[in-house]
C-alpha positions in Angstrom: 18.0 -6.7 70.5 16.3 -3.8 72.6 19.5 -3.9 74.3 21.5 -2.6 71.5 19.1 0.2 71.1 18.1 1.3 74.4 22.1 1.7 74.9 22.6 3.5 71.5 19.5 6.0 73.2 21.5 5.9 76.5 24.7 7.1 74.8 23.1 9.5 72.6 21.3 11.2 75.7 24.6 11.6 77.4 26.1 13.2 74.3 23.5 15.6 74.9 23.6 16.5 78.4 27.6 17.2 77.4 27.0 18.9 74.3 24.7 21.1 76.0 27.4 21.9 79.2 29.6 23.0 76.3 27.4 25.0 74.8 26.5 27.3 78.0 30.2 27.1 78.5 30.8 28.8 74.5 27.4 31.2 75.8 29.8 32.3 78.3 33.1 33.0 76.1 30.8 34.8 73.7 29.8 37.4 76.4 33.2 37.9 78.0 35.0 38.2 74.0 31.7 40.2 73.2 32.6 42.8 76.1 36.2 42.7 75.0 35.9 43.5 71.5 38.0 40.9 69.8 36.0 40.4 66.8 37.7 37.2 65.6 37.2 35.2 68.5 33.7 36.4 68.6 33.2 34.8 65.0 34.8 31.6 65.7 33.3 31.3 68.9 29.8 31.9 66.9 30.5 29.4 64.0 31.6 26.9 67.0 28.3 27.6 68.4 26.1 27.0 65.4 28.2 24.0 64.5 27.6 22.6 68.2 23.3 23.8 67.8 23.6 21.4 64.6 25.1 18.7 66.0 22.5 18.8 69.0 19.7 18.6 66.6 21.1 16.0 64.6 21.5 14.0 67.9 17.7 15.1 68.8 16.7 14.0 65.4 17.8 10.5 66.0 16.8 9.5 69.4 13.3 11.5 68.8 13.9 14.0 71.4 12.8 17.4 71.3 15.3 20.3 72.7 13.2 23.1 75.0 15.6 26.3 75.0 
């Protein structure tokens, strides 16, 4: 019974630790497409970026962690 739980935390907290690679990994693309001036990518690479922030909370929310940035 805990079990089942403490592995459901254990995946949740890796999904984290990834999610949160990929996001400094997007910080990055923003600054080299910001310097570039493609103002597409830049978008998309922002709305990827939100959508990533709300899947991290969402994540947070449901293992009762709380994200320091």
């Amino acid at each position: 019974m805990n079990f089942s739980a403490d592995s459901h935390k254990a995946l949740n907290m890796f999904k984290l630790q990834k999610l949160n690679k990929i996001l400094e990994i997007n910080k990055e693309r923003i600054k080299a497409v910001d310097q570039s001036g493609d103002l597409e990518e830049l978008v998309r690479l922002q709305k990827v970026h939100i959508k990533l922030q709300e899947v991290v909370r969402e994540i947070s929310r449901r293992t009762g962690t709380i994200v320091l940035r």
